[in-house]
N, C-alpha and C positions, 0 to 999 in steps of 0.2 A: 330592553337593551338587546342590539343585535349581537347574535355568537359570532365568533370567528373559526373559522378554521385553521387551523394549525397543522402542517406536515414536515415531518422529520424531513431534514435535506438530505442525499446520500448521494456523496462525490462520485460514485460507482453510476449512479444513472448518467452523467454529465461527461464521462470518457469515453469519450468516440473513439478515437484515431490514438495511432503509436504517437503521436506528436503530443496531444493531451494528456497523455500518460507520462509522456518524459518531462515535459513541461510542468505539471504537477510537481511530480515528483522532485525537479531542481528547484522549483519553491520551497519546498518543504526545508532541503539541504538549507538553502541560503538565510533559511529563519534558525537553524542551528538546534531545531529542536528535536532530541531524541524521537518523544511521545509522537510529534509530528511528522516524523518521518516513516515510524513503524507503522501509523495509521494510514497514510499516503501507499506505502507498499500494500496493505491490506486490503483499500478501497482497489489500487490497480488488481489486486491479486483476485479479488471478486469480480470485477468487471472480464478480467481472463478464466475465469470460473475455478474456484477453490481445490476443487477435487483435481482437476489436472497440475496444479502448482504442487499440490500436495504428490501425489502422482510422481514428479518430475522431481520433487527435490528430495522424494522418500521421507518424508516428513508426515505425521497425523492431520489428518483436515482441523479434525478440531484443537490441537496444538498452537496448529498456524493463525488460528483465528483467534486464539489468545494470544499469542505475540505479537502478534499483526495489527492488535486492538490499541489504541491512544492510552491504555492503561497496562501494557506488556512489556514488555523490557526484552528481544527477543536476543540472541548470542549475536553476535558477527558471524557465526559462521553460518546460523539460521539465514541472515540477510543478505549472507551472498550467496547460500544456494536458490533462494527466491527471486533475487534480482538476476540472477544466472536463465532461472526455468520460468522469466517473465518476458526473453529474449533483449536482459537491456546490460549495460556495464558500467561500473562505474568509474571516474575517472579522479585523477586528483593534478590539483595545477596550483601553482601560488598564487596568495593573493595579489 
């Protein structure tokens, strides 16, 4: 029987550009999922590298990457100093 190879996917390798990043991220919103949007911030938060998000929101590195994980729950206030110190805003509009 031939093996396969198997590799983790990690959306952090796949965000290039500020546009991939926001675009992500209003995916995530539009599926309305908590888990899935603190992960979304997370993976952007890695790809803009951890220690300076951390850095900028005065927040623990490793705090952040428990909240920021699809199994964190992070505050509101966590997710807007992150999305503040990731250079992005969030907007609200009806449906």
């Amino acid at each position: 029987m031939k093996k396969i190879a198997i590799q983790t996917w990690d959306a952090a390798e796949h965000l290039h550009t500020e546009e991939d990043m926001v675009a992500y991220l209003e995916a995530a919103f539009e599926l309305r999922d908590s888990a899935l949007i603190a992960a979304a911030l997370g993976d952007i938060a890695r790809t803009k590298g951890m220690s300076k998000i951390a850095r900028d929101t005065g927040l623990g590195r490793e705090s952040l990457y428990k909240a920021l994980s699809p199994s964190g729950n992070p505050e509101l206030a966590t997710v807007v100093k992150v999305v503040h110190a990731l250079g992005l805003q969030l907007h609200a509009k009806a449906q």
